[in-house]
KOLKE-109090 format. One record per residue: residue number from 1; x, y, z of N, C-alpha, C, O, CB in turn. Coordinates in steps of 0.001 Angstrom, whole numbers, m for minus. Glycine has a CB too. Layout:
N
  num      nc1      nc2      nc3     cac1     cac2     cac3      cc1      cc2      cc3      oc1      oc2      oc3     cbc1     cbc2     cbc3
  NUM        X        Y        Z        X        Y        Z        X        Y        Z        X        Y        Z        X        Y        Z
...
! end
This chain:
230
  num      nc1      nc2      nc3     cac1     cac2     cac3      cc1      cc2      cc3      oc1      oc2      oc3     cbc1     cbc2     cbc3
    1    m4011    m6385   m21547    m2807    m5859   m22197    m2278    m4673   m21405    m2973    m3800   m20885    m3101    m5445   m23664
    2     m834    m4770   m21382     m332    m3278   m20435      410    m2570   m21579      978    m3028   m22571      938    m3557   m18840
    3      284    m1678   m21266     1395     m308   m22216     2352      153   m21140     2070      513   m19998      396     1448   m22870
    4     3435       80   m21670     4919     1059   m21139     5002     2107   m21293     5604     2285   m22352     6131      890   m21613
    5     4580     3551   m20569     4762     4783   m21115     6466     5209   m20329     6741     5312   m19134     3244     5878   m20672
    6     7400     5389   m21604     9055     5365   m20924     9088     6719   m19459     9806     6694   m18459    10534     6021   m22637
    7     7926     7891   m19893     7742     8853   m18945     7298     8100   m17584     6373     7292   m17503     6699     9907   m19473
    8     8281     8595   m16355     7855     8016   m15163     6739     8840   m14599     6704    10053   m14806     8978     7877   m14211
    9     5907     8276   m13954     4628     8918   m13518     4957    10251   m12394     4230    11242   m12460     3640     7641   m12762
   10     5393    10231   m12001     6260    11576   m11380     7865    11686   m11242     8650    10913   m10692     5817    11769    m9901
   11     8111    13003   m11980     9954    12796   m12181    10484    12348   m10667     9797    12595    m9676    10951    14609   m12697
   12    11203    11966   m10617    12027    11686    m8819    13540    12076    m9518    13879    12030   m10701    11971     9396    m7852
   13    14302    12475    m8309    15506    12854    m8237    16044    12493    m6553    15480    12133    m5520    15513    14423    m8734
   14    17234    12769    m6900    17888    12646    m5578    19258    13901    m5132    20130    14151    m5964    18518    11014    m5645
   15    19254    14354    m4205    20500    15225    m3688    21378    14732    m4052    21940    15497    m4836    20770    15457    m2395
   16    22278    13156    m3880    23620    12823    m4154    23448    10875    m3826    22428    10531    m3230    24850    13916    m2929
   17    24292     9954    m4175    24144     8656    m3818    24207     8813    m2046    24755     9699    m1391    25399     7668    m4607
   18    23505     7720    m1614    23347     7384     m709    22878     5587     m384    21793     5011     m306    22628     8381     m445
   19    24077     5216     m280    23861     3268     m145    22355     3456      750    21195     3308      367    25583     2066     1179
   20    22857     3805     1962    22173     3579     3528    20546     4082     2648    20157     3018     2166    23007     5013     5307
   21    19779     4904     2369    18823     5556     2162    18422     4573     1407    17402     4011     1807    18904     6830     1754
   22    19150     3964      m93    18810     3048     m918    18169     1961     m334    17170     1432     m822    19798     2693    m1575
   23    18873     1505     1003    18108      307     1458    17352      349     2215    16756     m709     2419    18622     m534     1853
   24    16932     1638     3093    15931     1571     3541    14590     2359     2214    13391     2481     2465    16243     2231     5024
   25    15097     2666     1219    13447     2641      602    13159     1391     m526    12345     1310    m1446    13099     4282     m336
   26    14491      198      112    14311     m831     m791    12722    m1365       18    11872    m1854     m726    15834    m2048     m844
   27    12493    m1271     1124    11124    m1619     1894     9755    m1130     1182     8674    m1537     1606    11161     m900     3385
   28     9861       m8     m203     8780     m138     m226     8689     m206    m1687     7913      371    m2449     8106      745      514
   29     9830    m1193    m1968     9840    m1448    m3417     9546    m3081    m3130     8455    m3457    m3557    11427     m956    m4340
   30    10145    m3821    m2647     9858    m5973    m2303     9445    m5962     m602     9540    m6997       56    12053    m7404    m2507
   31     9053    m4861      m86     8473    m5415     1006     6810    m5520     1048     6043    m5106      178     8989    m4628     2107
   32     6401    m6308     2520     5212    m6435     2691     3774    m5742     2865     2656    m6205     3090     5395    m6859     3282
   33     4322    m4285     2644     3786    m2976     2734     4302    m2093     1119     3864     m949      994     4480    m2232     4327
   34     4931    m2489      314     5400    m1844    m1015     4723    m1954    m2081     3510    m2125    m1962     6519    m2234    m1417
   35     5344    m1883    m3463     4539    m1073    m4400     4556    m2585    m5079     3431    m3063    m5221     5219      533    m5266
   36     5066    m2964    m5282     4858    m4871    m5620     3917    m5421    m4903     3066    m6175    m5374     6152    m5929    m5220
   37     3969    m5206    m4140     2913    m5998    m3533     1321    m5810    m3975      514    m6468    m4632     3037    m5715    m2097
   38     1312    m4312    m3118      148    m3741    m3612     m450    m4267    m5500    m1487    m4847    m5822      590    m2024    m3428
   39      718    m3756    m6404       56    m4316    m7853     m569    m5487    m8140    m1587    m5831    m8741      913    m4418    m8769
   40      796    m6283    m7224      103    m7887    m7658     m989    m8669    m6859    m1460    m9770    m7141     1242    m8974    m7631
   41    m1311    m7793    m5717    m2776    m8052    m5033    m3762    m7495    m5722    m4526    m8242    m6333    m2956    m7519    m3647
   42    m3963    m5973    m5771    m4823    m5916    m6984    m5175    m6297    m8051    m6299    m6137    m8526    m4817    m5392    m7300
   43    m3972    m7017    m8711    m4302    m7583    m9868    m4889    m8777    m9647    m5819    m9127   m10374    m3294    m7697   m10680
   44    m4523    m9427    m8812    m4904   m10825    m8563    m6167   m11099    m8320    m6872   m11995    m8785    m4280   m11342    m7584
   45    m6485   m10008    m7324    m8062    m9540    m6547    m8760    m9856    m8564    m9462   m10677    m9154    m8174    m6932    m5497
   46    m8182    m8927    m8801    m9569    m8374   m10148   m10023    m9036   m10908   m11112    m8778   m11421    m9347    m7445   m11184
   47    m9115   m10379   m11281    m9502   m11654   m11866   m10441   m12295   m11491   m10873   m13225   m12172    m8717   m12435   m11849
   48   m10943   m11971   m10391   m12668   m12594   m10122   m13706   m11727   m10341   m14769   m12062   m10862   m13030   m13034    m8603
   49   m13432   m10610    m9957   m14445    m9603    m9819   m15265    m8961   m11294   m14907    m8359   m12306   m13661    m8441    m9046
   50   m16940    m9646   m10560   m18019    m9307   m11981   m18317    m8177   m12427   m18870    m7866   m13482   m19318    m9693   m11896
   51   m17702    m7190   m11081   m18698    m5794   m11413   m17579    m5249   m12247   m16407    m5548   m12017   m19297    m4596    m9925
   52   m17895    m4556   m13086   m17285    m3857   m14161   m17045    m2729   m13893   m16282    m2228   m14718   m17885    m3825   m15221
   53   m17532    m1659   m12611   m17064     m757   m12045   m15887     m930   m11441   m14892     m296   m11791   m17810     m375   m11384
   54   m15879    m1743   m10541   m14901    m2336    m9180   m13844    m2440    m9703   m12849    m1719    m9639   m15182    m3752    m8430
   55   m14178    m4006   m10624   m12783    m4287   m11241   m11958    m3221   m12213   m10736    m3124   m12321   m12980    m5515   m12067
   56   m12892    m2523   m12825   m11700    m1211   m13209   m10777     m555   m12045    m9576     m819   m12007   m12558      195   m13806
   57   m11284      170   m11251   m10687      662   m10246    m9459     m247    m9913    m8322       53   m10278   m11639      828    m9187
   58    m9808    m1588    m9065    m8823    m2452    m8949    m7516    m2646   m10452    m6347    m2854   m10128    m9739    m3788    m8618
   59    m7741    m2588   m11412    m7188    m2597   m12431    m6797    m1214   m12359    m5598    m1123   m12095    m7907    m3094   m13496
   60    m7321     m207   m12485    m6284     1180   m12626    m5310     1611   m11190    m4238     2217   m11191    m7419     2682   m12955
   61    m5998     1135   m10133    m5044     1002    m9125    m3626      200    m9060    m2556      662    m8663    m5735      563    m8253
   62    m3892    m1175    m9570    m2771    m2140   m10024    m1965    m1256   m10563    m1075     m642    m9974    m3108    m3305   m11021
   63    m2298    m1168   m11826    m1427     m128   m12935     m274      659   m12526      907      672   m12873    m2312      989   m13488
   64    m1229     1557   m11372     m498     2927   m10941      639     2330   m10134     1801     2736   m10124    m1492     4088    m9971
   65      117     1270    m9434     1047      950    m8251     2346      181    m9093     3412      105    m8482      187     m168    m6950
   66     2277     m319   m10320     3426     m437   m10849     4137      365   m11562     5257       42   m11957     3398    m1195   m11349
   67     3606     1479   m11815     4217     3041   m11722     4789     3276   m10765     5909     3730   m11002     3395     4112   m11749
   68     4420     3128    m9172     5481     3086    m8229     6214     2814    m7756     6925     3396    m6937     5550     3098    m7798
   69     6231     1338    m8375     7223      787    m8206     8363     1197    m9063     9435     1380    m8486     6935     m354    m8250
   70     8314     1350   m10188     9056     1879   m11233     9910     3040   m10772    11129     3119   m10923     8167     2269   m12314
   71     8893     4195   m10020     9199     5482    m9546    10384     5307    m8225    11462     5841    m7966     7693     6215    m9070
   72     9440     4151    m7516    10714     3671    m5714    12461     3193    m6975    13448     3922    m7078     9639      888    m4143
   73    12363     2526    m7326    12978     1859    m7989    14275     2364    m8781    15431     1983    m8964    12125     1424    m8621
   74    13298     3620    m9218    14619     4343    m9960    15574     5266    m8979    16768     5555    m8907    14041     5423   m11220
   75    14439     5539    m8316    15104     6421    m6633    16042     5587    m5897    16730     6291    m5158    13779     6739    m5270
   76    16391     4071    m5808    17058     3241    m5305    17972     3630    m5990    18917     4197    m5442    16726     2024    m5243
   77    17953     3439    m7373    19313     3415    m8350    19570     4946    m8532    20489     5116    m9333    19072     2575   m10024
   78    19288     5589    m8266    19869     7249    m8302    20948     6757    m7101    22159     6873    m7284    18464     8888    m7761
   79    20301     6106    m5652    20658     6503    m4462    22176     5624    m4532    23303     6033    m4254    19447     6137    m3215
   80    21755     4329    m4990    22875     3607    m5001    24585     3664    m5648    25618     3012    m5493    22315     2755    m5414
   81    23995     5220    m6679    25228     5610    m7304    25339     4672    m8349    24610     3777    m8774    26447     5629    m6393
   82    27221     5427    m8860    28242     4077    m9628    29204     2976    m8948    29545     1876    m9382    29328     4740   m10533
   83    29500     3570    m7850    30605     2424    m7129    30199     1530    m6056    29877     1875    m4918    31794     3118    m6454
   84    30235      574    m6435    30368     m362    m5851    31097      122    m4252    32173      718    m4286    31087    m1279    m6818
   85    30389     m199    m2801    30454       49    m1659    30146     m378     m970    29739      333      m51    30274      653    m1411
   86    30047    m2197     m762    29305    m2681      310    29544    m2453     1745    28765    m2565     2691    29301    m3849      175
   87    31022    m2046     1702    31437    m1810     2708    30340     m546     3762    29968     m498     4935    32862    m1460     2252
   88    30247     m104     3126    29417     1302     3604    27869     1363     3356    27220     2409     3360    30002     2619     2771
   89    27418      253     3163    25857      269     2983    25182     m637     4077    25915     m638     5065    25419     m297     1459
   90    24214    m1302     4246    23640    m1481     5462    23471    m2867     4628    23575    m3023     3411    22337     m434     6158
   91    23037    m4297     6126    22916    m5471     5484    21894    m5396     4370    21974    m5859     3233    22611    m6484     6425
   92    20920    m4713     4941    19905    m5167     3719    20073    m4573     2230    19179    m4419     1398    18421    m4745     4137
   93    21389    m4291     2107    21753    m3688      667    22867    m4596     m223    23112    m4694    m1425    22433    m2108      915
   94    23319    m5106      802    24748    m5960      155    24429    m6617     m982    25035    m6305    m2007    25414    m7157     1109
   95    23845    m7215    m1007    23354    m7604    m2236    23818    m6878    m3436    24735    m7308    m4136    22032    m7543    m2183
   96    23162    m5735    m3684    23249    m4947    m4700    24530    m4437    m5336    24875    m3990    m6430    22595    m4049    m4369
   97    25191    m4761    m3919    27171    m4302    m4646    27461    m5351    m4701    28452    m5337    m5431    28598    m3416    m3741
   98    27268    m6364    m4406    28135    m7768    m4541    27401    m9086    m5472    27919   m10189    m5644    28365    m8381    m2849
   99    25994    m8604    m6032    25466    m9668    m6658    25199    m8950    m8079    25559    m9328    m9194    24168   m10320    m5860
  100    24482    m7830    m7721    23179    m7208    m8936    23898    m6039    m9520    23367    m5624   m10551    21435    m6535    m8162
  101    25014    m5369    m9117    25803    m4484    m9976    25139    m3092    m9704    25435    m2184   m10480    25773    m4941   m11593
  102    24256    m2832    m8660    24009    m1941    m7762    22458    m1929    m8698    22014     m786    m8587    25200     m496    m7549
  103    21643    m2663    m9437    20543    m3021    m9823    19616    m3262    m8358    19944    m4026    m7451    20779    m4241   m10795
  104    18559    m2522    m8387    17738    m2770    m7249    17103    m4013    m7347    16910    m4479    m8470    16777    m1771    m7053
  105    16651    m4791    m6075    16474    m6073    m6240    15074    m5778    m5286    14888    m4906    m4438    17815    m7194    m5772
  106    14035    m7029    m5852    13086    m7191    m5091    12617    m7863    m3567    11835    m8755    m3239    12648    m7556    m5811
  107    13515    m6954    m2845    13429    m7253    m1725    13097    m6129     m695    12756    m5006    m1065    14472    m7864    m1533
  108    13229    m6535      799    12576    m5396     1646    13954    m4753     2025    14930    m4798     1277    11527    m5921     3080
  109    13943    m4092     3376    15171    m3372     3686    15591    m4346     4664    16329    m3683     5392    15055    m1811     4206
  110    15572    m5185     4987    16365    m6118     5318    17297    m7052     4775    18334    m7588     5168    15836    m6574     5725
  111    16327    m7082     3355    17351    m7833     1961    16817    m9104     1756    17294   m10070     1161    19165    m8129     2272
  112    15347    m8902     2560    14578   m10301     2149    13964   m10472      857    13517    m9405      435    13461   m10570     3039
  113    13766   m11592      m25    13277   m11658    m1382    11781   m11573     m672    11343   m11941      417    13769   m13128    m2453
  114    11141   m10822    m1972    10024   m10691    m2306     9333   m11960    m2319     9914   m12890    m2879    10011   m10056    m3368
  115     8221   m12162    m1814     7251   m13202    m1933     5869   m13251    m2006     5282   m12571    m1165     7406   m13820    m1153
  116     5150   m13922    m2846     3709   m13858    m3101     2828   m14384    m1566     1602   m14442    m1466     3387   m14958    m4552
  117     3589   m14646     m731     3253   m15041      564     2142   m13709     1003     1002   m13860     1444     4768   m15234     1579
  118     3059   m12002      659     2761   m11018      875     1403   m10559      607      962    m9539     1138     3537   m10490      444
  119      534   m11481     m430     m506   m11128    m1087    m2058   m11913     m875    m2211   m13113    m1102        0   m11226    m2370
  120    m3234   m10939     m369    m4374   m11714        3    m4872   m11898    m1196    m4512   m11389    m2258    m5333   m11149      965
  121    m5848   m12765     m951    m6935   m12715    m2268    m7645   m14154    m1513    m7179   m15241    m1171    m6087   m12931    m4357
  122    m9403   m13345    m1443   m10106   m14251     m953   m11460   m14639    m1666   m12402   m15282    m1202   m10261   m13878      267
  123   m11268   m13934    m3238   m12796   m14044    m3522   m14122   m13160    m3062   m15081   m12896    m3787   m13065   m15214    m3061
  124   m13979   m12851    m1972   m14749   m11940    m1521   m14590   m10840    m1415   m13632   m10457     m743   m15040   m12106     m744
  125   m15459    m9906    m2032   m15313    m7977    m2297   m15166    m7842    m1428   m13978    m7648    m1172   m16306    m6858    m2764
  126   m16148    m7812     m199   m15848    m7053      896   m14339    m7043     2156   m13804    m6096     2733   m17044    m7370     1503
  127   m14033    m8621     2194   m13063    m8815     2435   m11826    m8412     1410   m11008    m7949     2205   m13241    m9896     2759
  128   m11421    m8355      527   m10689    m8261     m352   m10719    m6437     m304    m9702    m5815        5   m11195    m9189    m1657
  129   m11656    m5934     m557   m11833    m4442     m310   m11125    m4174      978   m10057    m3562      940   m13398    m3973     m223
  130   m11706    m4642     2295   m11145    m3945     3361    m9412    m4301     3459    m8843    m3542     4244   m12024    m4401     4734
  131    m8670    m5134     2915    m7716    m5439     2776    m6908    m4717     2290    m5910    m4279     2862    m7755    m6208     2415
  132    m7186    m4544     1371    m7184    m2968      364    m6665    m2034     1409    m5478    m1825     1659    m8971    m2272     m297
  133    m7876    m1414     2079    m7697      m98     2625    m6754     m407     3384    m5896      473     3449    m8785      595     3281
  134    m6535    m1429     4073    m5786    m1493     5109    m4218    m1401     4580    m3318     m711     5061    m6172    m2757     5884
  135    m4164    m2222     3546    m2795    m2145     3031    m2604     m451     2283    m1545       98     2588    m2597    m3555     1800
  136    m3174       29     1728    m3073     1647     1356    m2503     2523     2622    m1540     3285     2535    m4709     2290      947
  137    m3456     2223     4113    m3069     2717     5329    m1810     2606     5892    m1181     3496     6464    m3771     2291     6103
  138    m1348     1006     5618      415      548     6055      622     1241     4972      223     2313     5427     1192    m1252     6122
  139      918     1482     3930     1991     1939     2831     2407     3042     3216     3591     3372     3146     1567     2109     1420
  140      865     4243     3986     1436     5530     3872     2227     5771     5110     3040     6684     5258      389     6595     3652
  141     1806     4568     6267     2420     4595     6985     3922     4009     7222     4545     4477     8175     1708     4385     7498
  142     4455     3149     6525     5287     2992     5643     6470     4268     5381     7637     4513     5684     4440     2694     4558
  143     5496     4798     4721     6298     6169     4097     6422     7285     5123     7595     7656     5169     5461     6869     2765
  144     5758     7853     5834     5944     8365     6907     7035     7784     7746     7540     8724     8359     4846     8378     7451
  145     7568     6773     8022     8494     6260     8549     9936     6904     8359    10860     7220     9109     8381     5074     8172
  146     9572     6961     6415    10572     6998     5851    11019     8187     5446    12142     8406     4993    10517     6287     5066
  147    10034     9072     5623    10532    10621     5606    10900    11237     6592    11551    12276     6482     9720    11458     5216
  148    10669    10890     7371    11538    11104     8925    12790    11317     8999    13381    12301     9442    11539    10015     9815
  149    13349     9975     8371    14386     9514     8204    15277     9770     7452    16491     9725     7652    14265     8744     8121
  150    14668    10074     6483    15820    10624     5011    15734    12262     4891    14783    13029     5039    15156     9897     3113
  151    17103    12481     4563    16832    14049     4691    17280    14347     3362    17965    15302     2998    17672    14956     5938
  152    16746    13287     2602    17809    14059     1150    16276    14800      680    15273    14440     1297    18826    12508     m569
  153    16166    15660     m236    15510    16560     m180    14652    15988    m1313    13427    16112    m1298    16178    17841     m205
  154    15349    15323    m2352    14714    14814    m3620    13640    13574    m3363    12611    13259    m3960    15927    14307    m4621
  155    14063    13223    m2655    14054    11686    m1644    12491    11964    m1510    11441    11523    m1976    15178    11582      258
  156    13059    13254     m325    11307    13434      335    10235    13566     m691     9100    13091     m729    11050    14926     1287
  157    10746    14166    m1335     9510    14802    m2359     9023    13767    m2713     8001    13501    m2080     9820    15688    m3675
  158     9414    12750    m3762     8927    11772    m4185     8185    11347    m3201     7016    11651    m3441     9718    10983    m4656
  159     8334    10562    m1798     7673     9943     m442     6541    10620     m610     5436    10079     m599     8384    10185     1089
  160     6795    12214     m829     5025    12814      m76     4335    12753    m1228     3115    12885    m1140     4768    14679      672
  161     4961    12537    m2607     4118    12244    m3524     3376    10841    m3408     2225    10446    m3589     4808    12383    m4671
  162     4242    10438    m3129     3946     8438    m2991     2749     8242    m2110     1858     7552    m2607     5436     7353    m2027
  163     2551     8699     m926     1839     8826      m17      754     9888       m1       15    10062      968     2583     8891      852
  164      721    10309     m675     m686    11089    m1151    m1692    10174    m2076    m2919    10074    m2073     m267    12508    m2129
  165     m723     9579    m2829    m1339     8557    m3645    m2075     7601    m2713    m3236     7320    m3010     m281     7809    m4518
  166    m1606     7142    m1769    m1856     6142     m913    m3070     6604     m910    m4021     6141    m1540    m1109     5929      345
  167    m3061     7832       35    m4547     8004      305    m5611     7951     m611    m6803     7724     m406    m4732     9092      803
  168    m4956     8216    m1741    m6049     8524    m2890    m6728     7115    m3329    m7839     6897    m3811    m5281     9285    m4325
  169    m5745     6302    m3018    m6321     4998    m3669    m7374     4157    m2558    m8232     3326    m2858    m4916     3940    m4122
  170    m6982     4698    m1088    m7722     4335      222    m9245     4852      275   m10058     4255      981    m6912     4990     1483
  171    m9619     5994     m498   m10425     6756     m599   m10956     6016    m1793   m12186     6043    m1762   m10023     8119     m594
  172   m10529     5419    m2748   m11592     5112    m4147   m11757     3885    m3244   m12935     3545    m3135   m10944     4907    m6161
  173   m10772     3046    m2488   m11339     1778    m2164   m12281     1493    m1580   m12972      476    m1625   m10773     1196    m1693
  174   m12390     2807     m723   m13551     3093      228   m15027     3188     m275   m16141     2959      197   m13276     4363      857
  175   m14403     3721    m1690   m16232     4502    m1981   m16425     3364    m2521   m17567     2980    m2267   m16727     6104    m3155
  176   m15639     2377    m3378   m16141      746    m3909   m16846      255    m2586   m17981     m215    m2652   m14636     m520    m4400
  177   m16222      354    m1467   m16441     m711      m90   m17827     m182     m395   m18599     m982     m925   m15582     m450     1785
  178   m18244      991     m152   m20049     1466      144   m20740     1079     m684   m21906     1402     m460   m20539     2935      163
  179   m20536      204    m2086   m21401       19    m3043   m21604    m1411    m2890   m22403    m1963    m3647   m20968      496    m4367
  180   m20864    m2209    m1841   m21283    m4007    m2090   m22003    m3823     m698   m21782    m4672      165   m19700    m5571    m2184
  181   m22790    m2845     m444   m23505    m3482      965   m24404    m4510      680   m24865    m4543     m460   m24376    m2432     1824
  182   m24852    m5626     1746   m25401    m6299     1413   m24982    m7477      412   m25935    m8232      218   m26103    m5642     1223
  183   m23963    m7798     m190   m23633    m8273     m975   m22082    m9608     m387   m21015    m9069      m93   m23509    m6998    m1912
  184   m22142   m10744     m319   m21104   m11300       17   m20776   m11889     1116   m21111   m13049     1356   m20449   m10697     m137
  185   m20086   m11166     1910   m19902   m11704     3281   m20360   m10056     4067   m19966    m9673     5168   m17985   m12450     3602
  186   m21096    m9453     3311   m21731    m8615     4237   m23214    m8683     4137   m23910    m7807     4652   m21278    m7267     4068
  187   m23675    m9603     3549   m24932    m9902     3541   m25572   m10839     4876   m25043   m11750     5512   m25064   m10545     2239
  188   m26800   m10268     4992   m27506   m10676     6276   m26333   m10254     7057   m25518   m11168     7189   m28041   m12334     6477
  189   m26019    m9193     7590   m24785    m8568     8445   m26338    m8472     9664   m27512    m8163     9461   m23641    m6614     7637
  190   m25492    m8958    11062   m26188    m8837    12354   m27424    m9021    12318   m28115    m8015    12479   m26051    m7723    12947
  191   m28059   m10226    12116   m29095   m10484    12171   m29394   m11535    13116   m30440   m11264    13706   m29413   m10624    11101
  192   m28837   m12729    13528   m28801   m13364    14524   m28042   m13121    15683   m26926   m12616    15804   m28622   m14272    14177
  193   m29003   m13659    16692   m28377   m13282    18444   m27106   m13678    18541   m26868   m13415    19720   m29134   m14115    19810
  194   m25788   m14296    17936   m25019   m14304    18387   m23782   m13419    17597   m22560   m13357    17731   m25023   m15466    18669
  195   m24831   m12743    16658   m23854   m11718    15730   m24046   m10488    16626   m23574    m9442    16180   m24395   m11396    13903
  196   m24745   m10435    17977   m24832    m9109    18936   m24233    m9625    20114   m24589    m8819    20973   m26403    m8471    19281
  197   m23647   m10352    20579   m22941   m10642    21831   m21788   m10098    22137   m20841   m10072    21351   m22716   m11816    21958
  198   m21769    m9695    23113   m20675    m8330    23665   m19960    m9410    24884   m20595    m9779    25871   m21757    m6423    24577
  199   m18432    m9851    24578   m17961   m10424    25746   m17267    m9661    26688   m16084    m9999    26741   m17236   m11376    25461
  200   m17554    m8801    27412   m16579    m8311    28195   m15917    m8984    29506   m16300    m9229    30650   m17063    m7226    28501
  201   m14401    m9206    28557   m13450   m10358    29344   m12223    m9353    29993   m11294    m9844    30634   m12677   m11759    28060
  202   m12351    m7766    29722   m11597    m7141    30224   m12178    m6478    31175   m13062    m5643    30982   m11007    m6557    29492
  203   m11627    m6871    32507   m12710    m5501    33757   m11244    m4970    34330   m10116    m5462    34371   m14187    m6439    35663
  204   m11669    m4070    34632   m13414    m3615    34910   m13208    m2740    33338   m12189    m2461    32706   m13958    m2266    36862
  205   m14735    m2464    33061   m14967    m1120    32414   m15134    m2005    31117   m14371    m2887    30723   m13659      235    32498
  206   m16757    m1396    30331   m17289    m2302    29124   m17869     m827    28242   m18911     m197    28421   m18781    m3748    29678
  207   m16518     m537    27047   m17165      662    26569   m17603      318    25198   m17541     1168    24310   m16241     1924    26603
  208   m18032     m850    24978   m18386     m616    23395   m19543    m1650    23677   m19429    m2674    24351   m17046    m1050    21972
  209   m20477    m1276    23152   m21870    m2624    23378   m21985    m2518    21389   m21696    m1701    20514   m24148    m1818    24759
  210   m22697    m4155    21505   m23356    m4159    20145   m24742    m4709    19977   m25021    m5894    19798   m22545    m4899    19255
  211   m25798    m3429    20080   m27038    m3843    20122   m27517    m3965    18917   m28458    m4704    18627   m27776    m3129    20825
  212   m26998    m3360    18261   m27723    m3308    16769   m26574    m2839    15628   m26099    m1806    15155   m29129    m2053    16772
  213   m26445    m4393    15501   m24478    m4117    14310   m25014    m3828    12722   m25998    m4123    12043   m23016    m6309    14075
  214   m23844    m3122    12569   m24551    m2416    11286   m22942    m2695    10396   m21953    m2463    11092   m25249     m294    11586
  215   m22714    m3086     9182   m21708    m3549     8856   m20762    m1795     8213   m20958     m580     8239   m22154    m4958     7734
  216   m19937    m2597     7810   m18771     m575     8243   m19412     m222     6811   m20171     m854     6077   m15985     m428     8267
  217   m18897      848     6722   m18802     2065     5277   m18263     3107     5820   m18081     3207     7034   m20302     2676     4488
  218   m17990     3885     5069   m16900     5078     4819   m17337     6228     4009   m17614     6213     2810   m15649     4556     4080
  219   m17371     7488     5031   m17728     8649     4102   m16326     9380     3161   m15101     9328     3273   m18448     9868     5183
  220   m17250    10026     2257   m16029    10570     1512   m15566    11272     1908   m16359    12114     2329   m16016    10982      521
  221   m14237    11597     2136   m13381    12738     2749   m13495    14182     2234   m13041    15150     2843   m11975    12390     2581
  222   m14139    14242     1061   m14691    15384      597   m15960    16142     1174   m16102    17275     1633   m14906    15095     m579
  223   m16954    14927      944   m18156    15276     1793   m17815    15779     3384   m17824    16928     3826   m19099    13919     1836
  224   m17565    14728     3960   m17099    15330     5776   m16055    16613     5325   m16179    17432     6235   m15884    13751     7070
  225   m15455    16941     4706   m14933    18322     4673   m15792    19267     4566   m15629    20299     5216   m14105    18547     3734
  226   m17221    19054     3460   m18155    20033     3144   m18954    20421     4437   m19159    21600     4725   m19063    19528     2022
  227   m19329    19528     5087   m19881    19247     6270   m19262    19818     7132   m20038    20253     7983   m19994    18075     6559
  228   m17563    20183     7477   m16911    20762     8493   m17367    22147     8467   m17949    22810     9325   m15464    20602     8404
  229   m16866    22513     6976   m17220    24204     6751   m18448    24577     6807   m18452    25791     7008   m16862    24790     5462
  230   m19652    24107     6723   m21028    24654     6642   m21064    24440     8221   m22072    24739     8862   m22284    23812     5558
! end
């Protein structure tokens, strides 16, 4: 069951309409790196998953990320104004003055529809986890793109909020990743001779050997901070 709280998870505002801005942060409302996406992979992910730790996380992550979307979303429609302007907005916006009544649509900043194409799900934690992080990593990178770029002031704020989140959710995914060792498709990790074979097909020069593979994990960014200062 989901609840609607009408309060948006962080207020957003904007300096003044802006078509052009609208469509480039339509990318991280229906694109392949956005806040749709992200929900409906997590959600999808969690429908298998036994552990009752995990799948919360994955479930409160979902959640949030459709809070962000909500949050990108309303920032589109601040940006997009009242008048109708296709003339003056970029392709990947036309839409919105000429179809949707300046209603943000689920697409990227090109003006492509949204598609479940966008979304992994393999059954497997560990795979499904590192997927995760990786997509948390494009988002913020994503957003970094996009603060570059926009100078409206309201704009930004929201972004560095958005992208803090990112990390935050890269960091719980992480500390889940350290708890399925052994478990899945990381079980029996490097144990046979051909899980240690090093091809070096680039010469000259062989800088990474694998004598003894050890499958990944991730320290907490808290801990390696404690560790900097002592």
């Amino acid at each position: 069951m989901f609840k609607h709280e009408k309060q948006l998870l962080h207020d957003v505002r904007v300096d003044g309409p802006n078509p052009n801005y609208a469509a480039m942060l339509q990318e991280q409302l229906g694109g392949p790196q956005g806040e749709l996406k992200a929900a409906m992979q997590y959600l999808s992910q969690s429908f298998r998953i036994k552990d009752p730790a995990i799948k919360d996380v994955f479930l409160d992550i979902a959640s949030e990320e459709l809070s962000h979307m909500e949050m990108v979303a309303t920032t589109i429609n601040m940006l997009n104004g009242h008048d109708l302007d296709a003339q003056n907005t970029t392709v990947g916006n036309i839409e919105a003055h000429v179809l949707t009544g300046l209603a943000p649509m689920l697409t990227n900043a090109s003006g492509q529809l949204w598609t479940a194409a966008y979304v992994n799900e393999t059954g497997d934690l560990a795979a499904d986890i590192l997927s995760n992080i990786a997509a948390e990593q494009r988002a913020k990178v994503v957003y970094e793109y996009l603060h570059r770029q926009i100078n409206d002031k309201g704009v930004r704020e929201t972004i560095d909020f958005l992208l803090n989140r990112e990390e935050a959710h890269n960091t719980l995914f992480r500390e889940a990743f350290n708890k399925i060792q052994d478990s899945g498709s990381q079980k029996d990790w490097g144990i046979t001779k051909d899980s240690k074979l090093y091809f070096d097909l680039s010469t000259p020069g062989k800088f990474f050997d694998v004598n003894n593979p050890q499958p990944a994990s991730f320290n907490n960014p808290d801990q390696q901070q404690n560790q900097t200062q002592h």
